[in-house]
MARMAR-239154 format. One record per residue (C-alpha): x, y negated, z. Coordinates in Angstrom, 1 decimal. Example, Ala and Ser with C-alpha at 12.3 -4.5 7.8 and 13.67 -1.06 7.14 Angstrom:
<pts>
      c1      c2      c3
    12.3     4.5     7.8
    13.7     1.1     7.1
</pts>
This chain:
<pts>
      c1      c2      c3
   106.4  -100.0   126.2
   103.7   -97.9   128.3
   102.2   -95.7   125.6
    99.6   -95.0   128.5
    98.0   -98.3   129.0
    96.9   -98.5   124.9
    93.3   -99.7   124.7
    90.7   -99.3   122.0
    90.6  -103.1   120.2
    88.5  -103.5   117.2
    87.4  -101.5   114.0
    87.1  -103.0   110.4
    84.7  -101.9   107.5
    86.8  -103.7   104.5
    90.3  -106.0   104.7
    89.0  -109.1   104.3
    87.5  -109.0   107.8
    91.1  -108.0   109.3
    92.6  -110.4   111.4
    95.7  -112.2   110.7
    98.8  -109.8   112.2
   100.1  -111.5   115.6
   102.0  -108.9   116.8
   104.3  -105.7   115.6
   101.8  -103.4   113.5
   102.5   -99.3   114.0
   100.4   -98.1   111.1
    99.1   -94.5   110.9
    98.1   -92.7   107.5
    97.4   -89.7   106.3
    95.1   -87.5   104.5
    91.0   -86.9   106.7
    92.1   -83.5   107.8
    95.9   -83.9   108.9
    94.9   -84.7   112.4
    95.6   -88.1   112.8
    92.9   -88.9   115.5
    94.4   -86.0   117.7
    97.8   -87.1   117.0
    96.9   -90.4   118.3
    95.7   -88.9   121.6
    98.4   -86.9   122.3
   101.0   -89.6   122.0
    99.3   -92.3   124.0
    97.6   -89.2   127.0
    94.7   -89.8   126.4
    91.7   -87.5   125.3
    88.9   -89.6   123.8
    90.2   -92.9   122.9
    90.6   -92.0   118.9
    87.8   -90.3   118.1
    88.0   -86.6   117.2
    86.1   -84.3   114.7
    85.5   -81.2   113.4
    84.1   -83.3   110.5
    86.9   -84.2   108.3
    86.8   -88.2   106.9
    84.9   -89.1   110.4
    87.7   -92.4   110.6
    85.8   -94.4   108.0
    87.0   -97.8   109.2
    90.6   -99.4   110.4
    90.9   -99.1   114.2
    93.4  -101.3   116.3
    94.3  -100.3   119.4
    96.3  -102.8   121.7
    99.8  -101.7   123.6
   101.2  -104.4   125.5
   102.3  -106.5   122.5
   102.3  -104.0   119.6
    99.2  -103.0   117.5
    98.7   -99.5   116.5
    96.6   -99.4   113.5
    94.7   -96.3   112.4
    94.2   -96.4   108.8
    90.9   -94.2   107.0
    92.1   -90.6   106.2
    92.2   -90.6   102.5
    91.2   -87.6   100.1
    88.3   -86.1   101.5
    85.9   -84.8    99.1
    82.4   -84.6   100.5
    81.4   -88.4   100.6
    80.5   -90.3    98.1
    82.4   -91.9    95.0
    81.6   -95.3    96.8
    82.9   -94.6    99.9
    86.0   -93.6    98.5
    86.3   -96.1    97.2
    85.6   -98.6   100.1
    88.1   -96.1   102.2
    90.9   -96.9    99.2
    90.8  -100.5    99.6
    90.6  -100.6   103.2
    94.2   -98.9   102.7
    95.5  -100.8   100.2
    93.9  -104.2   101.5
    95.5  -103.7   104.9
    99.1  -103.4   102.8
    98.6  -106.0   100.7
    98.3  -108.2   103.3
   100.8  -110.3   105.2
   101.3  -108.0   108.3
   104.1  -107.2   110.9
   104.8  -103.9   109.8
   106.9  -102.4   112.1
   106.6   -98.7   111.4
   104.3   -96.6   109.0
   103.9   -92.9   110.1
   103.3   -90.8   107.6
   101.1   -87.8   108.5
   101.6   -84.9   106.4
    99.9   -80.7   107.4
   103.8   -78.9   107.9
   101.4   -75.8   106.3
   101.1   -77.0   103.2
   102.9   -78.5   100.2
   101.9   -82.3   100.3
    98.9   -83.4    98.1
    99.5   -85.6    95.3
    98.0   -88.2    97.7
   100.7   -87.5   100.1
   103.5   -88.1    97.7
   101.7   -91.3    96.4
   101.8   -92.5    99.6
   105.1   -91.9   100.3
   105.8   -93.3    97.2
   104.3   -96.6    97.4
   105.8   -97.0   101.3
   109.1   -96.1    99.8
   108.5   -98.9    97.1
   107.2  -101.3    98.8
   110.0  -101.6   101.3
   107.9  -100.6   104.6
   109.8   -98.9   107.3
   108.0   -95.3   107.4
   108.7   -91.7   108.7
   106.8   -88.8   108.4
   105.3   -86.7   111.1
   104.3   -83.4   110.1
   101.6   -82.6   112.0
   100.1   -79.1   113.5
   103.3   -77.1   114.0
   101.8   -75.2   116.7
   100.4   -72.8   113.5
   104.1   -72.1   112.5
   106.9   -70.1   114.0
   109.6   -72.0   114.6
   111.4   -70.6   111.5
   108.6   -71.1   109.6
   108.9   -74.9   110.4
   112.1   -75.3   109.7
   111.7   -73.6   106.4
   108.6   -76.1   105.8
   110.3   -79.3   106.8
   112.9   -78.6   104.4
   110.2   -77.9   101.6
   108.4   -80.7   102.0
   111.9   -83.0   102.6
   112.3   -81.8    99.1
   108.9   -82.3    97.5
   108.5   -85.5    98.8
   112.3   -86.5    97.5
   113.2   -88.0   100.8
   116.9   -89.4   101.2
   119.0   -88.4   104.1
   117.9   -91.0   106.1
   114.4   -91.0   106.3
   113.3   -89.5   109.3
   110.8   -86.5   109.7
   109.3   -85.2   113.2
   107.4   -81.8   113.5
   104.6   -82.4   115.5
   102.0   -80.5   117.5
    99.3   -82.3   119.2
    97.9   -79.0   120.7
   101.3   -78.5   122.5
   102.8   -81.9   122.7
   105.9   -81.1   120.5
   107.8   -84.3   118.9
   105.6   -86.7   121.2
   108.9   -87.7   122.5
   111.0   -88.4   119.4
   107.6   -89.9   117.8
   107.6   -93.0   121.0
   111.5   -93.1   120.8
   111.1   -94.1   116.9
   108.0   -96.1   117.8
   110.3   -98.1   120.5
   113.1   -98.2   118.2
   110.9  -100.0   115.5
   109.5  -102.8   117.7
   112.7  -103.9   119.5
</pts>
């Protein structure tokens, strides 16, 4: 898989306009500040193809991006405060629509701030991805503001908050610097072979 050649595909405003899945689904979720969109650009090279703000809850939509055979999905940030109750709303069941659905899931990554103790939201969604069977891990995102120590201390924190079993897999990441880019398309490979 050439994580260099991903293209831009389609956005959705609501699940029942998705398309039927026709190919291995790598879904990315998180809360509308954990960096998702920058995340995205780091791991496929690429500056401008997800788009990036200083605005937090700018991803109001489901984007696809196409890589050779496997779909990676970017899914609306979720808990942002400053829009409205109806858009929200819409935002909650574009999430839950796209899992309700009949998809290829291949991989879920979890996106989670390594600064801070995961949000309620966080551990719903961790939950509900641990319930409903979906292969996930979690990439904690913006490790660049920690010392190394610092991450390991939070990794093992939030490990614990989140109650993960020894075998769920978690990946300190830094989009700034590129760390756990690597490990990130090893798991992604992994998941679609």
């Amino acid at each position: 898989m050439n994580f260099n050649n991903v293209t831009y595909e389609r956005s959705f405003g609501t699940s029942e306009q998705l398309e039927p899945s026709t190919a291995p689904e790598i879904a990315f979720a998180g809360r509308s500040n954990v960096g998702k969109s920058s995340l995205l650009n780091k791991l496929f090279n690429r500056k401008g193809l997800a788009k990036v703000s200083q605005t937090p809850g700018k991803t109001a939509t489901i984007n696809f991006f196409d890589g050779s055979g496997v779909k990676f999905v970017d899914l609306p940030g979720y808990g942002y405060a400053k829009v409205s109750k109806t858009e929200k709303a819409r935002w909650s069941e574009l999430i839950e629509g796209y899992f309700n659905q009949e998809r290829e899931f291949a991989l879920v990554v979890s996106l989670i701030d390594i600064r801070h103790d995961p949000s309620d939201l966080d551990v719903n969604m961790v939950n509900f991805l641990r319930e409903a069977d979906l292969p996930f891990v979690v990439a904690l995102t913006k490790a660049d503001k920690l010392s190394r120590q610092q991450q390991m201390k939070q990794k093992a924190a939030i490990k614990r908050q989140l109650a993960l079993d020894s075998d769920t897999l978690m990946v300190v990441t830094s989009s700034a610097k590129g760390d756990g880019m690597d490990e990130l398309r090893g798991l992604i490979r992994d998941a679609v072979a």
